[in-house]
Structures are given as structure tokens and as C-alpha cells.
C-alpha positions as CSV (number, residue, x, y, z in Angstrom):
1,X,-10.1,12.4,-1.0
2,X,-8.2,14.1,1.9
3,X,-5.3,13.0,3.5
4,X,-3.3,14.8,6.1
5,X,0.4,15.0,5.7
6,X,3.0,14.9,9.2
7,X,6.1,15.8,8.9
8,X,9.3,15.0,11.5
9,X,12.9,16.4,12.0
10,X,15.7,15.0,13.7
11,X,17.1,17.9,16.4
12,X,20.6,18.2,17.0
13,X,21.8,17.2,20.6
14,X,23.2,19.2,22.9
15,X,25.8,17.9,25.1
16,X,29.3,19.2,27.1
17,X,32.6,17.7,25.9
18,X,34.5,15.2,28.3
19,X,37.7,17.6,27.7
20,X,35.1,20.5,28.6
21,X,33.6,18.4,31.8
22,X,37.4,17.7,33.1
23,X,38.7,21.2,32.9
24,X,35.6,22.3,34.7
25,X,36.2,20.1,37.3
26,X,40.1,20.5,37.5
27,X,39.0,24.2,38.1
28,X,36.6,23.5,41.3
29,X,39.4,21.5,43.3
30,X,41.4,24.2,42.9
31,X,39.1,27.0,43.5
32,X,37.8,24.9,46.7
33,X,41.2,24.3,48.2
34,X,42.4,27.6,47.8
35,X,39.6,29.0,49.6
36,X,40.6,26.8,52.8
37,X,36.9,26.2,53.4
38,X,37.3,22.6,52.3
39,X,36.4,20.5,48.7
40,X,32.9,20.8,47.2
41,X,33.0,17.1,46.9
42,X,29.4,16.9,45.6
43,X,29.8,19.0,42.5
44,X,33.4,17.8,42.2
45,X,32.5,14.0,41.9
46,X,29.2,14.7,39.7
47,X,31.9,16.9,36.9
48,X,34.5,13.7,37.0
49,X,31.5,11.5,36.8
50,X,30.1,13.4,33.5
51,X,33.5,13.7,32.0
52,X,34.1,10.2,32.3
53,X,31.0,9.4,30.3
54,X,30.1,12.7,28.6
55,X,31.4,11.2,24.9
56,X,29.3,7.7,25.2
57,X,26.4,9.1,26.5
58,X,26.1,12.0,23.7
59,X,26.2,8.9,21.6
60,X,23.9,6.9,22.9
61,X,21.5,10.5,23.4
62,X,22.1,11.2,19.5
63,X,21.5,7.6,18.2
64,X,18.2,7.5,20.5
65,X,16.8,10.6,18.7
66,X,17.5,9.8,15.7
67,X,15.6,6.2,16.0
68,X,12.6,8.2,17.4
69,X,12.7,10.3,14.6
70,X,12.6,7.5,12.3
71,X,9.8,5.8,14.3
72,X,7.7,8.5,13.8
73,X,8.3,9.3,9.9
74,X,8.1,5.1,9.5
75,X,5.2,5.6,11.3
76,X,3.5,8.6,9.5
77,X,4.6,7.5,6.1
78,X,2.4,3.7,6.4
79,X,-0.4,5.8,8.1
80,X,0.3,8.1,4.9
81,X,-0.4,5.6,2.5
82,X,-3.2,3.5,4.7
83,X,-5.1,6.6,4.7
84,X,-4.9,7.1,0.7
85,X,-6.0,3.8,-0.1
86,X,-8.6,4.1,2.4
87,X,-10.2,7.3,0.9
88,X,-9.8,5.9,-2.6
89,X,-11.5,2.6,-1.4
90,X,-14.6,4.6,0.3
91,X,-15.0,7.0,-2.6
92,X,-15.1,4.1,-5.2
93,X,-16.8,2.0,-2.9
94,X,-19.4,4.4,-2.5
95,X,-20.7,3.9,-6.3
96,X,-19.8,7.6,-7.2
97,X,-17.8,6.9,-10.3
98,X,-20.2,4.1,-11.9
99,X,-22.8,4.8,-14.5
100,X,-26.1,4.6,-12.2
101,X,-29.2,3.2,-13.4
102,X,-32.3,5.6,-12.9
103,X,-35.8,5.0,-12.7
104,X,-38.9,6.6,-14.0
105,X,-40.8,5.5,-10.7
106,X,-39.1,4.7,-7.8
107,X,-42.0,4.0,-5.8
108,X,-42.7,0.7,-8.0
109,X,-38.9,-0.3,-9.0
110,X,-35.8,1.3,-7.8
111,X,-32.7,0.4,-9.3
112,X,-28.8,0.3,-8.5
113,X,-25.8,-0.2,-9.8
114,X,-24.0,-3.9,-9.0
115,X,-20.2,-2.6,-7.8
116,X,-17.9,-3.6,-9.9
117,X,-20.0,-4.2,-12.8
118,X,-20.9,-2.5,-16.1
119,X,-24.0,-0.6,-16.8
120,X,-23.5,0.6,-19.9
121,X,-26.3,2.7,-21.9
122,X,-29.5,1.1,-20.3
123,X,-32.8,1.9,-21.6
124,X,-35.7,-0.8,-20.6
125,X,-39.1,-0.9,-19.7
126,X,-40.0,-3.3,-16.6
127,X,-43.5,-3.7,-15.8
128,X,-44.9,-5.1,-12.2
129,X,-47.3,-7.4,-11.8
130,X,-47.0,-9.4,-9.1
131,X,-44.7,-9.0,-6.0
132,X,-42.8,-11.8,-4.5
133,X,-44.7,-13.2,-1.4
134,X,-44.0,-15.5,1.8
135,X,-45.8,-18.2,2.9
136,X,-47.1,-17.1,6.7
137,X,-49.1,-19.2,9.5
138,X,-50.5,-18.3,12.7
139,X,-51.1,-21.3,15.4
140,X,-54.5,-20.9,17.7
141,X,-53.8,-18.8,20.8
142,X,-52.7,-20.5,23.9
143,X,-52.6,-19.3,27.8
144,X,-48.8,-18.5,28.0
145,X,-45.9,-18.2,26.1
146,X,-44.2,-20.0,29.2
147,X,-46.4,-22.8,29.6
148,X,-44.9,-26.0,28.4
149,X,-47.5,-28.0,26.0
150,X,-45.4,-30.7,25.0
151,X,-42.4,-32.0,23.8
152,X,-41.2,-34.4,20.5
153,X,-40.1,-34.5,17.2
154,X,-42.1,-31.7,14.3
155,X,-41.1,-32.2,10.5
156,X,-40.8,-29.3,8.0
157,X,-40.9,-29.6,4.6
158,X,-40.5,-26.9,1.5
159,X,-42.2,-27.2,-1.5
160,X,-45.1,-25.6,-3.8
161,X,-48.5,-25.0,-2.7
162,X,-51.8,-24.1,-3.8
163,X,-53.8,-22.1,-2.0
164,X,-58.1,-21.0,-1.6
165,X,-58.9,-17.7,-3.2
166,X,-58.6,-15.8,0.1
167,X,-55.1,-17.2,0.5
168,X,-56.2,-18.2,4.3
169,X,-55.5,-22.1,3.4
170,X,-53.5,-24.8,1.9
171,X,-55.7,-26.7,-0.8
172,X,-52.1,-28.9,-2.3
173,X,-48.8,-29.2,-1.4
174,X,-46.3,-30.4,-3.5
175,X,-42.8,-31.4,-1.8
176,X,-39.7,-29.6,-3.3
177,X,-35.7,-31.6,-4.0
178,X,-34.9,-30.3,-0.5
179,X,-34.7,-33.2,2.1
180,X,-37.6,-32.5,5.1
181,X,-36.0,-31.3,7.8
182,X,-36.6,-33.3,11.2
183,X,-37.5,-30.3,14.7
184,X,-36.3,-31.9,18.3
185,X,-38.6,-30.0,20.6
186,X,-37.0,-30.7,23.9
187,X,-38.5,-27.0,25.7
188,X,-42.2,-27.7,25.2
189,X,-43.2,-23.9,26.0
190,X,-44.3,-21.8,23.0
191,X,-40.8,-20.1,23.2
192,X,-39.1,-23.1,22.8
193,X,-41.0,-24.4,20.1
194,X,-39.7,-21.8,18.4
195,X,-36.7,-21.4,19.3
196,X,-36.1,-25.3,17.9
197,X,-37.9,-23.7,14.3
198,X,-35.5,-21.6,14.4
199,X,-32.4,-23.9,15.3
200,X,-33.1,-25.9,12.1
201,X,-32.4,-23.1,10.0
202,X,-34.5,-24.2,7.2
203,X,-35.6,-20.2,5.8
204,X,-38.4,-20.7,8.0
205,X,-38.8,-18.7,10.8
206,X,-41.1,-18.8,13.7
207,X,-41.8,-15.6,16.8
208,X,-43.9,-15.7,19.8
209,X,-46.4,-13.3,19.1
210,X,-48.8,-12.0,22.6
211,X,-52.3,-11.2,21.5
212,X,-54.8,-8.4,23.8
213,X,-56.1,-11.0,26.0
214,X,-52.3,-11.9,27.5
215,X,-52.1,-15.4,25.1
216,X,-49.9,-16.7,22.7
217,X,-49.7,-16.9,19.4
218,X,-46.9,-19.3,17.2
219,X,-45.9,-17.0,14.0
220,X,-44.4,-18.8,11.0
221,X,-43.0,-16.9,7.9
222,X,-41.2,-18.5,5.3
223,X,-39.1,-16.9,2.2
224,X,-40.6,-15.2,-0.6
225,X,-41.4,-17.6,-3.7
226,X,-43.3,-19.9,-4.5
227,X,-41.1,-22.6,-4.2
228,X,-40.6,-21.5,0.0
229,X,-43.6,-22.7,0.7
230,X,-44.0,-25.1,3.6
231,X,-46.1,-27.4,6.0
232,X,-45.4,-28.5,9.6
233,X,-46.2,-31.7,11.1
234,X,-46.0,-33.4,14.1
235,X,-44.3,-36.7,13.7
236,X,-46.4,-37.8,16.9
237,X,-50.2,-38.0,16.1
238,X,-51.2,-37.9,19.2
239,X,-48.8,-35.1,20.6
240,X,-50.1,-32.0,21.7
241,X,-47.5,-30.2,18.9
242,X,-50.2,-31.6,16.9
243,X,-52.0,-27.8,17.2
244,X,-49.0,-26.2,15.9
245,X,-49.5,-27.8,12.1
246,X,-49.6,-26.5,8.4
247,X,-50.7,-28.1,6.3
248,X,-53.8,-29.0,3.4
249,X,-56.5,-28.0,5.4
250,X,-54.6,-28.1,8.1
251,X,-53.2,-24.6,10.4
252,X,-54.2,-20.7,9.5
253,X,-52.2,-19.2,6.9
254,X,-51.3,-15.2,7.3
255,X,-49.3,-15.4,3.7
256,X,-49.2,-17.3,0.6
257,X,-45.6,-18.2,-1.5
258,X,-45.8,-16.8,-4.9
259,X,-42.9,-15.3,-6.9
260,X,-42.8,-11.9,-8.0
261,X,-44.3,-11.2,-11.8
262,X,-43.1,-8.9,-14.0
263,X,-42.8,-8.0,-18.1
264,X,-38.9,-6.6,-19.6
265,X,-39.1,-5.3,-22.6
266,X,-41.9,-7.4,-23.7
267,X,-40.9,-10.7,-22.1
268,X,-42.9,-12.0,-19.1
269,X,-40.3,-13.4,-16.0
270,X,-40.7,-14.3,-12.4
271,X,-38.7,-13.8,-9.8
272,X,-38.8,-15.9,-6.6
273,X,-37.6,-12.1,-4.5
274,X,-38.5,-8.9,-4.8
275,X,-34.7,-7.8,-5.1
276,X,-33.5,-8.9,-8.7
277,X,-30.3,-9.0,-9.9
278,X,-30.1,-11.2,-12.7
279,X,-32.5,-9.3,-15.6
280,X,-30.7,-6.1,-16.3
281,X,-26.9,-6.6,-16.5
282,X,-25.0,-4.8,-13.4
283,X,-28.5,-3.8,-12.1
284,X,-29.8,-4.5,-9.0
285,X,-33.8,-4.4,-9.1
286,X,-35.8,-3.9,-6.2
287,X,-39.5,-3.8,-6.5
288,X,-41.9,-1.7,-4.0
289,X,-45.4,-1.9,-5.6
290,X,-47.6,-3.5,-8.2
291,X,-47.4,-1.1,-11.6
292,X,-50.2,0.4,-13.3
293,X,-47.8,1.6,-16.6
294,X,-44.8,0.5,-17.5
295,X,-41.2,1.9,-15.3
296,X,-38.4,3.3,-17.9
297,X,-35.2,2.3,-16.6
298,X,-31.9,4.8,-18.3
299,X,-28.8,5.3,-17.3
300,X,-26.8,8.5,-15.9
301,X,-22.9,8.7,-16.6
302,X,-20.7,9.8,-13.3
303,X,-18.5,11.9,-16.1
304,X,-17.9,15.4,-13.9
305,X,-17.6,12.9,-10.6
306,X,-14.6,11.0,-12.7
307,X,-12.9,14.3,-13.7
308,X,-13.1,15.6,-9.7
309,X,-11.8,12.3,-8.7
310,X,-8.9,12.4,-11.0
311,X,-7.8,15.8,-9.9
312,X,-8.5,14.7,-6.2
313,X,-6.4,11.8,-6.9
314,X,-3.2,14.0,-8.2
315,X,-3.6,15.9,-5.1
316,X,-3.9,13.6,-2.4
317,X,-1.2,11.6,-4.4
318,X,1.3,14.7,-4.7
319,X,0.8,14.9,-0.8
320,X,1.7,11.5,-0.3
321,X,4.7,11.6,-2.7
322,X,6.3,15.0,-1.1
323,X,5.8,12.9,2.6
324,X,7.8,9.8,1.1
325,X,10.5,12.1,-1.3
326,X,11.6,14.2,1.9
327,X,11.5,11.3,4.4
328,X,13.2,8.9,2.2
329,X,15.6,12.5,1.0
330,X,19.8,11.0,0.7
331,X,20.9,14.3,3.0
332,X,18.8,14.7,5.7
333,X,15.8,12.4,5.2
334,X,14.9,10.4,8.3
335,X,14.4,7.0,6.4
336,X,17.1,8.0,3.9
337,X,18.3,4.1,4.3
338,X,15.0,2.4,4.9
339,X,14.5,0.1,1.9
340,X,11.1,-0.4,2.4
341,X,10.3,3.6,2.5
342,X,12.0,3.6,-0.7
343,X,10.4,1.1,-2.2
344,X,6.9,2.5,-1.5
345,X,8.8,5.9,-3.2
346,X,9.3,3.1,-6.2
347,X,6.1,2.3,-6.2
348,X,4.4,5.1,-6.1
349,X,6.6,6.6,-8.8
350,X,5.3,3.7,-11.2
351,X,1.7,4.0,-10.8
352,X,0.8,6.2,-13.6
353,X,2.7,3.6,-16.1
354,X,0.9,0.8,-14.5
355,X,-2.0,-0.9,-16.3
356,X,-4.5,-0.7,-14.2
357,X,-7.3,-2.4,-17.1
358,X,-7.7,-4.6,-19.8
359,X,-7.9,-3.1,-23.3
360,X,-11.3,-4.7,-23.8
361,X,-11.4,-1.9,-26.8
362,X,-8.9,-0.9,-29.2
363,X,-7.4,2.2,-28.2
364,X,-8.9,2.5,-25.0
365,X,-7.0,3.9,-21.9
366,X,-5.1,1.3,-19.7
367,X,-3.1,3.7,-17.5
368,X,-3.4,7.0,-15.6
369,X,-1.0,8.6,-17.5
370,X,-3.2,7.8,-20.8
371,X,-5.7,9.7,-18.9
372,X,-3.7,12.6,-19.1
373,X,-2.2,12.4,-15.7
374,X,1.7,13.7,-16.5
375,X,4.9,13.3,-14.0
376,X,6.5,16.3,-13.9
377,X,10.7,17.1,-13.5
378,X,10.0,17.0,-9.4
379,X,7.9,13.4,-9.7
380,X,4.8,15.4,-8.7
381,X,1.5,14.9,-11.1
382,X,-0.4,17.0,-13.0
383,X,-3.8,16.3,-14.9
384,X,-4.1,17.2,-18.7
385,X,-7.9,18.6,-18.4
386,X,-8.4,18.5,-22.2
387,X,-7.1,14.8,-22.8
388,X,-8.7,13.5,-19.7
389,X,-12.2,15.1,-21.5
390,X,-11.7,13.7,-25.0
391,X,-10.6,10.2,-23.2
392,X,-14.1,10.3,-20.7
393,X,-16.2,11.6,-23.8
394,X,-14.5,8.2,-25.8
395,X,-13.9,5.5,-23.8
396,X,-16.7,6.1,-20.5
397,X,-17.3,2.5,-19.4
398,X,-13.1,1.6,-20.1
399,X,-12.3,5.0,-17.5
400,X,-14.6,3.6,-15.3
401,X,-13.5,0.0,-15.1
402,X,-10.3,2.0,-14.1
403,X,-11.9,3.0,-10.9
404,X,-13.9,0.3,-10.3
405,X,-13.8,-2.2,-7.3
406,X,-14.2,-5.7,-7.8
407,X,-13.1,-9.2,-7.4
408,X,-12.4,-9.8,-10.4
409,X,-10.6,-6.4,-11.7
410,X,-7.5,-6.9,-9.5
411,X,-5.0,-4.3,-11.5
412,X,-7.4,-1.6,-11.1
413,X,-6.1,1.7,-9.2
414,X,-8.1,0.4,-6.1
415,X,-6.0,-2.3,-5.7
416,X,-3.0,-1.2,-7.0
417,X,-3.4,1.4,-4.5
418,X,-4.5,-1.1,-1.5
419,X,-1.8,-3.6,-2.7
420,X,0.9,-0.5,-2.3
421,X,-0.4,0.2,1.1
422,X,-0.3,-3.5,2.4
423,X,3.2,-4.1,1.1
424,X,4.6,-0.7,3.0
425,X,2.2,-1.8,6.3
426,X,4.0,-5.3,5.9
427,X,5.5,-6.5,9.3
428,X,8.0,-8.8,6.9
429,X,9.4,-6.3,5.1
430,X,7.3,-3.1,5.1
431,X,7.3,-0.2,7.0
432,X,6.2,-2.5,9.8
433,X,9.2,-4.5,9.8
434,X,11.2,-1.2,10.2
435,X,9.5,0.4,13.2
436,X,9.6,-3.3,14.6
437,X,13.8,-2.9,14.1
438,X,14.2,0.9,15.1
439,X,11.8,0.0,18.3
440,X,13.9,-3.3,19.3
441,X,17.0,-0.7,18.7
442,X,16.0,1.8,21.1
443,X,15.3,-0.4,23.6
444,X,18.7,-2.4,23.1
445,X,19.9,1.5,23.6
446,X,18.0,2.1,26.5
447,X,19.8,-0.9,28.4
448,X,23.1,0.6,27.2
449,X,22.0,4.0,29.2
450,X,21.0,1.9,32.3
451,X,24.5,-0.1,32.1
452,X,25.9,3.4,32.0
453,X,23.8,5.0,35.1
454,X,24.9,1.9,36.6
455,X,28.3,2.4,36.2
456,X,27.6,6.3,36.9
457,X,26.4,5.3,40.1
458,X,29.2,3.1,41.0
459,X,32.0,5.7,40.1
460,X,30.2,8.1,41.8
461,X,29.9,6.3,45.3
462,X,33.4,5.8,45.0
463,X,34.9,8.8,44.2
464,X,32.4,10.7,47.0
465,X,34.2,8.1,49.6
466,X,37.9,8.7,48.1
467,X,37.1,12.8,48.5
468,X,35.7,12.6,51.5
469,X,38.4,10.3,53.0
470,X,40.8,13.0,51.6
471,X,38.5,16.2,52.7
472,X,39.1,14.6,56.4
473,X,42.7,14.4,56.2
474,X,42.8,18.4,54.6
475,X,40.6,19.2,57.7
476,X,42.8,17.3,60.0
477,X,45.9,18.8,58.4
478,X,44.6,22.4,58.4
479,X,43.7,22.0,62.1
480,X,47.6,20.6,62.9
481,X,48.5,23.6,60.8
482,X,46.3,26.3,63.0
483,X,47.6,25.0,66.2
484,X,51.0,24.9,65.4
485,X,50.7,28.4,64.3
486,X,48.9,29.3,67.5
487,X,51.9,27.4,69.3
488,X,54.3,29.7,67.5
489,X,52.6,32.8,67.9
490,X,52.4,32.0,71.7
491,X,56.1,31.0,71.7
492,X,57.1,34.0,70.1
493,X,54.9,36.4,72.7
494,X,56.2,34.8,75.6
495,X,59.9,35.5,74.0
């Protein structure tokens, strides 16, 4: 029960001063005039331009990093958590930690655990005598699963039956308490015959079977039992559907109905299916063959797979609480104030107090810390090997209900792990609400750097106009200057 831990930082931005900007740019007018070469507008504008908005955009640029930071640790911390539950879920799931049932002769009876359920110390003897059967018919063959033979009204009807010794036909029918069920056969071709048996729903089922010679065959097959068995009529008389009945005397049967046979401990039962789950309690039965000798059906106790899943379950939990502790950290945690990252902290920080059973015996274990699971100083866990041993060797079907999954055990770790990881998925107040609010923040942001590029933009067309109308009037003026000069120097030779 792996998880894998991601961590995030916030950087620290970067950016030049506006005092730092200005002076810069003060600078570069003065170093471009006194070079007589004329203004480097272009740099000139773009250092004015930063200054102007250096302080509001390192805002904006320190805010946005800091939300992506906490959309990623929002993000890794439910992910986090999902995954935990997850693994805890598929291990438990899995059957790993239940008491199995085992079987002497798994060939004749195989048996499994029911989830959720308790197996307790089972030791039975199941003999088989009979398997559960299904009622089957075959129609005679006809030239083409595509040719239409007629169309109408068919009527099925379950029941009882008796049968001939070779089981090849219907010698009494006895209708069951379910209502007959009435066939529309509006496609009159061998497929759609079928396909209306199948339409209805009833438990019987019907295939288009094509035989060597290129014809087809109707197949019928109801559900095992003897109470699934079933005859097929044609309401017409006279209909051509008449061929496709079952019936006393009536149709070829491939299968008789008959419920599986078998002796418990002594005591003779039936079974309408070959997969049982109401003998043994929290045993599924299925049965593969007719037994000669009795099967012994015991019990195997998932003791070393509960210890390993204990100490896999501090580990991945330490992991998970490390992840939440430093995001959720007062000094430099990025979801310092999330309240729902905190609250998952909470959470987490009370599961080995929380009763995750019922004290269905006196002194049995109810929490993981009765397990031996301790909190230490730093709210990691640790796991008490020699308690968590006397408790498995005490109380084994109480550590187990612990662990198990089921409907019905709702304050077991499962789902006090599963309901920890909804609430902090939660889109209402959960992690998911908060990466819904940082996301709509930095986009809100994002529109307050566009306003600002915009503006940018603006000042800069501007102030390149103002500079250049003032780098032509420095050209102009410099070129007055050089030809008065050249005047007076001219004045001066002719003198």
C-alpha cells in the first residue's frame, strides 16, 4: 500500500526596483545627449515604462506564484489522500485480510469468502450429489437463419417439469406463480424469433445455432433449477411458429431443470444454482462435479497478511501526514491558511482514536491505536509489534471486521479512510473548492497583467512620440548650432 509523495515550494521573485528602473534611465538620457549622437529613445522609453510599473507588476508576478504554488500542493495533497484510500480500498477489497474458507477438493466444491462477512472457525463436510441443471431445447433445422417463417404472438411459461429417463422430453409440466409471459414476433426469420425470446427477458434465452449442412437451428436454455423450467407455445395453431414449441411431448429437449443436491453435515439440501451462498455463513459455494466422498471445508486466518497491512498502513499514513504537516506548515507551508488542508491534517490526526467497530465482545479492540498503533511527539505512527500480536492472537474476527469492507460496517478504516478522502476532494468545501478559488484568482490576476500591458503599451507609444518629437528638435538644434559655427569660423578666416 504505496503511495508517492510530491512536494512544492514557492520561489522567490526576482524583479528591479522602480527607484532602480528610474535612475537607470535618468542615466541613459544623459549619457545619450552628451555623446551628441542623439537619444536612444527605444531603451529610454522601455526603462520609464518599467519604472512606472516595476512595483505592481512584482506584485502581481509574486501573488501569481504563490497561487500556482498552492494549486499544485492543493492539488497533490487530494491526489495524496485519493491515492491512500484507493490502495486501502483494493487491498481490503481484494479479500487478503479475511479468514478464507479452504477446501479439501476443489475440483467438486470451491469455496470463498463473502466480503464483508465473517467466516469464523469453519469446519464442514458438504457432499455432492446432484448439480444444478437448465432446461435446454433444440427446434428442427430449417434452410436459413435469414428466411422469414412467420410472424405472431409465442407464449412462455416457467414452471416444474417431469421429464423421460433420457431427459430428451417433457412427460408434465406444472405452471409456476410467475405470470406467462406473452412473445410479439414481428421479424419472422430465425434471428428474429430470437431476438423477440430474448426481448421478453424472462431467464430464457434463445441463439441461432448453424448446423454442417448450412441450416438453422433455434437454441433455448433456461436457468438452472427445477423451478426454470419452461414450455413455448404458439398462441396461433395454425402458425408456422407452431415448429418452434416445447412442450409435453412437444419440441427436443438438450437439458432438463433440476436443482443441485447435496448433504451438510448430515442434512440433505437443494440448491436451485450451482453457486451457493446461503448454507455456510460468509461462504460462497460453488460446485464443479458430482462427489464420490465427502469435501471438508476449514478455515485459514489472514493473521501475518493483517500484521503487514498494519505496518503498510503506518507507512503509507506517515507519508501522507508529513505531505499535509509541511503543506499546511504556519511559516512557510503553501496552504498554511487553507481550511480545508487543515482540516484533512484534523482528520487524519484523529484516526487512530476513532472507532472504527463495534465492541461485539468485551474487551475487544475498537480503534487502531488499541491495536498498538501509537502517535508519536511529531504526529507520525508507530506500530507496537508485541500488542498488535497478543490483540490478533485474542480478538481475530474483531481485527478483522476492522479492515473489512461492507455496507453495513460504515466506521470501519475503509470508510473512514474513503469518507476522509471525499470530504478533502469536496468541490464545496474540500480541497476542490480551494483549487476552484486559487484558479479563479489567478485568472482574475492574469487580467490585471493584461490591464497593465495595456497600459504599458499605451505609455509606451506615447513617450516614443514625445522623444522622438524632442530627438528632431535636438537634431534640428545641433544642425543650427554646426552652421553657425561654420559661419563663424568662415567669418573669422575671412577677417
Amino acid at each position: 500500500m504505496a503511495t508517492t509523495i510530491a512536494t512544492t515550494s514557492t520561489p522567490t521573485p526576482t524583479v528591479s526596483t522602480a527607484a532602480g528602473v528610474t535612475k537607470s534611465a535618468a542615466q541613459s538620457i544623459l549619457t545619450s545627449l552628451n555623446t551628441g549622437s542623439g537619444v536612444d529613445t527605444d531603451t529610454l522609453v522601455t526603462q520609464l515604462v518599467q519604472a512606472q510599473f516595476a512595483a505592481k507588476t512584482a506584485a502581481l508576478t509574486a501573488r501569481n506564484t504563490a497561487l500556482t504554488a498552492q494549486i499544485s500542493a492543493a492539488s497533490t495533497l487530494k491526489s495524496t489522500i485519493a491515492n491512500f484510500s484507493t490502495a486501502l480500498g483494493t487491498l481490503i477489497g481484494g479479500g487478503a485480510l479475511q479468514t478464507q474458507p479452504v477446501s479439501s477438493n476443489t475440483g467438486v466444491l470451491s469455496a470463498s469468502a463473502i466480503s464483508g462477512a465473517k467466516v469464523g472457525n469453519l469446519n464442514s463436510s458438504v457432499t455432492v450429489n446432484a448439480l444444478a441443471t437448465a432446461q435446454g431445447a433444440r427446434s428442427a433445422s430449417v434452410a436459413s437463419r435469414t428466411t422469414p417463417i412467420a410472424t405472431g404472438k409465442l407464449t412462455l411459461t416457467l414452471g416444474t417439469a417431469t421429464y423421460n429417463a433420457a431427459g430428451t422430453a417433457m412427460t408434465g409440466f406444472t405452471a409456476g406463480s410467475t405470470a406467462a409471459v406473452s412473445i410479439d414476433v414481428t421479424n419472422g426469420t430465425p434471428d428474429g424469433i430470437a431476438a423477440a425470446i430474448n426481448a421478453a427477458k424472462t431467464g430464457v434465452t434463445a441463439s441461432v445455432i448453424t448446423d454442417a449442412d448450412g441450416k438453422a437451428v433455434l437454441s433455448l436454455k433456461g436457468d438452472t433449477g427445477s423451478a426454470q423450467a419452461f414450455t413455448l407455445k404458439a398462441d396461433d395453431a395454425n402458425s408456422a411458429l407452431n415448429q418452434f414449441n416445447v412442450g409435453v411431448n412437444t419440441g427436443t429437449l438438450t437439458g432438463t431443470a433440476a436443482n443441485a443436491q447435496l448433504i451438510v453435515d448430515g442434512v440433505a439440501v437443494q440448491r436451485a444454482s450451482n453457486t451457493i451462498t446461503d448454507l455456510l455463513p460468509g461462504v460462497k459455494l460453488q460446485l464443479g462435479a458430482v462427489s464420490t466422498t465427502p469435501v471438508s471445508l476449514t478455515t485459514t486466518r489472514p493473521t501475518s497478511a493483517l500484521s503487514q497491512a498494519v505496518a503498510d498502513f503506518v507507512e503509507t499514513y506517515n507519508q501522507v501526514y508529513a505531505s499535509a504537516r509541511n503543506a499546511t506548515n504556519a511559516v512557510d507551508g503553501d496552504l498554511k491558511t487553507d481550511n480545508a488542508a487543515k482540516s484533512l491534517l484534523r482528520s487524519l490526526q484523529g484516526l487512530t482514536t476513532k472507532s472504527i467497530a463495534s465492541a461485539s465482545t468485551a474487551g475487544a479492540p475498537t480503534t487502531l491505536a488499541q491495536l498498538g498503533i501509537a502517535t508519536n511527539r511529531d504526529g507520525t505512527l508507530t506500530v507496537n509489534a508485541d500488542t498488535l500480536n497478543k490483540v490478533l492472537a485474542t480478538y481475530p474476527d474483531e481485527v478483522e471486521a476492522m479492515f473489512a469492507t461492507t455496507s453495513s460496517n460504515a466506521i470501519g478504516l475503509n470508510s473512514s479512510l474513503a469518507s476522509i478522502s471525499l470530504a478533502a476532494s469536496s468541490s464545496l468545501y474540500g480541497l476542490g473548492a480551494s483549487t476552484t478559488r486559487y484558479t479563479k484568482a489567478q485568472s482574475d490576476l492574469s487580467l490585471e497583467q493584461e490591464k497593465i500591458a495595456s497600459q504599458s503599451e499605451t505609455m509606451t507609444t506615447r513617450m516614443t512620440q514625445q522623444f522622438s518629437s524632442m530627438n528632431s528638435k535636438v537634431t534640428a538644434y545641433k544642425a543650427t548650432q554646426t552652421f553657425l559655427e561654420n559661419q563663424i569660423k568662415a567669418w573669422n578666416k575671412d577677417s
